[in-house]
C-alpha positions in Angstrom: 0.0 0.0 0.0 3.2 2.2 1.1 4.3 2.0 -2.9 0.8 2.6 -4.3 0.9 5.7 -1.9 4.2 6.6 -3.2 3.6 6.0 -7.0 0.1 8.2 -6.4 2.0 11.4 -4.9 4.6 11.1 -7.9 1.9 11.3 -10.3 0.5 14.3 -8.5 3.4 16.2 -8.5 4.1 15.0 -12.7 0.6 16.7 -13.0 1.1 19.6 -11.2 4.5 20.4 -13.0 3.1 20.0 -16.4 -0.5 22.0 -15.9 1.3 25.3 -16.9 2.4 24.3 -19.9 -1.3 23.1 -20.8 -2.5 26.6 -20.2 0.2 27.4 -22.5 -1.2 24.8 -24.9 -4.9 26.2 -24.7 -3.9 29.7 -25.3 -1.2 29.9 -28.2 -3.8 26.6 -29.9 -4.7 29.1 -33.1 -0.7 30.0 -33.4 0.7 26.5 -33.6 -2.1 25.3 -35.8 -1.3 28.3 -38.2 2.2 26.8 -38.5 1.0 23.5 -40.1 -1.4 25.2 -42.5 -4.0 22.9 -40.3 -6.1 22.8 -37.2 -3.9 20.8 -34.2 -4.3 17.0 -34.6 -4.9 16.8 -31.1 -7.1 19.4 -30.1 -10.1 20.0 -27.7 -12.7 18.0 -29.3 -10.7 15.5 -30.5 -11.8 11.4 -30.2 -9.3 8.7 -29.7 -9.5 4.8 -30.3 -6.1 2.9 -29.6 -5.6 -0.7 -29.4 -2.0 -2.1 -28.1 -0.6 -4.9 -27.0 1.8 -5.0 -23.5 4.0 -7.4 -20.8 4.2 -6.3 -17.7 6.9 -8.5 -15.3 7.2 -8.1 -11.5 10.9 -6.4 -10.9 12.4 -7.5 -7.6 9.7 -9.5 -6.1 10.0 -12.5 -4.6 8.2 -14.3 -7.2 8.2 -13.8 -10.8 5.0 -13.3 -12.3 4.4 -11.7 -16.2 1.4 -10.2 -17.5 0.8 -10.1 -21.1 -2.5 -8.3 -22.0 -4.6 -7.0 -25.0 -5.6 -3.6 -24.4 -8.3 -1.2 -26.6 -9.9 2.2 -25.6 -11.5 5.1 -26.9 -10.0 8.7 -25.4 -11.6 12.5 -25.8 -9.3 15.3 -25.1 -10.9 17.9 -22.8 -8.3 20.3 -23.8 -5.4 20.8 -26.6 -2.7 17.4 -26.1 -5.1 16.8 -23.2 -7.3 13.4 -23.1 -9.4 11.0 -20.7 -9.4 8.0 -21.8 -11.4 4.9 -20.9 -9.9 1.2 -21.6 -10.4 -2.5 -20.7 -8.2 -5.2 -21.0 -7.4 -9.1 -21.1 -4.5 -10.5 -19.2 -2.8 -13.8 -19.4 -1.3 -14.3 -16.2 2.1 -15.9 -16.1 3.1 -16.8 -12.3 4.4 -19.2 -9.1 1.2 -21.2 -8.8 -1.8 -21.4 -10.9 -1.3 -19.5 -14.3 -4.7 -17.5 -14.8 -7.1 -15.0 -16.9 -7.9 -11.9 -15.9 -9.6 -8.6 -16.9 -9.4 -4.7 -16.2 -11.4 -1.6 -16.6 -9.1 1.4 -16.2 -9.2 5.1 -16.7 -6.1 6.9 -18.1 -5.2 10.3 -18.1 -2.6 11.5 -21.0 -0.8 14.5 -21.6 1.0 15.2 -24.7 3.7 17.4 -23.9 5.9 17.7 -27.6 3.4 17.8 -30.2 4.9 18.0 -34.0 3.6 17.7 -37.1 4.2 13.5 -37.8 5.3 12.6 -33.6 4.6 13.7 -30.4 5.9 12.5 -27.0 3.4 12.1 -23.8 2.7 11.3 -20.3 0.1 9.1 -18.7 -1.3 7.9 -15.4 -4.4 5.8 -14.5 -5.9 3.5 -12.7 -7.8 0.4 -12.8 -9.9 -2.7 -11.6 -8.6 -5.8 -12.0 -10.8 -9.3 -11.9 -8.9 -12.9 -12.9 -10.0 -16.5 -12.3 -7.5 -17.5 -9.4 -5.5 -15.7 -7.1 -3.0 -12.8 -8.6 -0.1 -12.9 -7.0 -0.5 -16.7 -5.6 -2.0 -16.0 -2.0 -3.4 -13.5 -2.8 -6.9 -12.5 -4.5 -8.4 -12.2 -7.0 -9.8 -8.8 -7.3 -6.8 -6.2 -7.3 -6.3 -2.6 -8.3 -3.6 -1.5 -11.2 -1.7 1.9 -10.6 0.1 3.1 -13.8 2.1 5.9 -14.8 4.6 6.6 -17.8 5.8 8.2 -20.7 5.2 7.6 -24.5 5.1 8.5 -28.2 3.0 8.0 -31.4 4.0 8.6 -35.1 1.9 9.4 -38.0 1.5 6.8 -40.4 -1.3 8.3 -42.2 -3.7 11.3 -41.5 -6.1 10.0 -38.4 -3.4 7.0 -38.0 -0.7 6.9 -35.4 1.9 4.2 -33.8 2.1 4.3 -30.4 4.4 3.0 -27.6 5.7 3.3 -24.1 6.8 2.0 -20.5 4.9 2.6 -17.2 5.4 1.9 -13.5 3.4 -0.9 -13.1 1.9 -1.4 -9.3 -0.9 -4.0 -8.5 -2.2 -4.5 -5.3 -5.7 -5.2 -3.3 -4.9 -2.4 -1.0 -5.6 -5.0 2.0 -9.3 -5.5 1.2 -8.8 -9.0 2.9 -6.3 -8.0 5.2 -2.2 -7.2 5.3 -1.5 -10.8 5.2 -3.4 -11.4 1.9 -1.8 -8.4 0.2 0.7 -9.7 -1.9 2.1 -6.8 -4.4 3.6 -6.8 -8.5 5.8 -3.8 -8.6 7.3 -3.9 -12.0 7.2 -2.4 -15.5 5.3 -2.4 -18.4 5.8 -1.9 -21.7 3.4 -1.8 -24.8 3.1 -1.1 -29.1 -0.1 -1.0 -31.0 -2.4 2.0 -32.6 -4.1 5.0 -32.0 -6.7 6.5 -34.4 -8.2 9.9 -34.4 -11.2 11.8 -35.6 -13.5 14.6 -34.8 
């Protein structure tokens, strides 16, 4: 619970840092999108769809289990470079004891800080709910709660079609719904590829 803690306040302060230069973003919108000869790619208004594939290993714990998931969501960005996103996810569940299935529903925040005409390079954090068939980590259970938070990039294949990629913090936990005994923790990292389309 003490690293879920400690992974929340770093995204906090991430946040905090970068809010200024999203007020930056919202005001000089009409400038930068004059310098492309085209409204911003990523502006307020703008709908996402991304679908990716990602591992996630445990680094340092005293087991070693691997997460390898299918991930899809659909994202709306509330300002310029600015989006909430909404995603769900399948996990195969590679670990000491029984190897499972799983499923998540998260919510992801992400921030596009470097915005160019073909790339841009972003931040994101989230969390989610996390349900598999058997206990995750063994002795565990099996309802747990994913804490992410990262940095990432897409490139412009085409107009409305992007590849994306990136690596997060990866922290899963049931923050001692059953107890400190039963509260076996992944801290690792995750890293994922796939597409990102775009439309308004």
């Amino acid at each position: 619970m003490t690293n879920r803690r400690s992974g929340l306040l770093v995204a906090w302060v991430l946040l905090l840092c970068v809010s200024p230069s999203v007020a930056r973003a919202e005001a000089e919108a009409p400038a930068r999108g004059a310098e492309v000869g085209d409204e911003l790619t990523l502006a307020k208004g703008t709908w996402t769809a991304q679908a990716y594939g990602a591992f996630a290993g445990d680094v340092g714990g005293p087991n070693s289990e691997s997460l390898i998931s299918a991930n899809v969501g659909v994202g709306y960005h509330i300002i310029d470079n600015l989006s909430l996103n909404a995603e769900a996810a399948g996990y195969g569940v590679i670990q000491t004891g029984e190897d499972t299935g799983a499923a998540e529903l998260r919510l992801i925040m992400r921030h596009h800080l470097i915005v160019r005409d073909r790339w841009t390079i972003y931040a994101d954090v989230g969390e989610g709910v996390f349900e598999a068939a058997d206990q995750v980590p063994d002795g565990g259970t099996r309802l747990n709660f994913i804490f992410r938070a990262g940095v990432g990039g897409t490139y412009q294949l085409r107009e409305g079609l992007y590849l994306m990629g990136g690596v997060r913090y990866f922290h899963l936990s049931n923050a001692q719904i059953e107890g400190s005994d039963r509260n076996p923790s992944i801290n690792g990292v995750e890293g994922y590829v796939g597409l990102m389309f775009t439309w308004r």
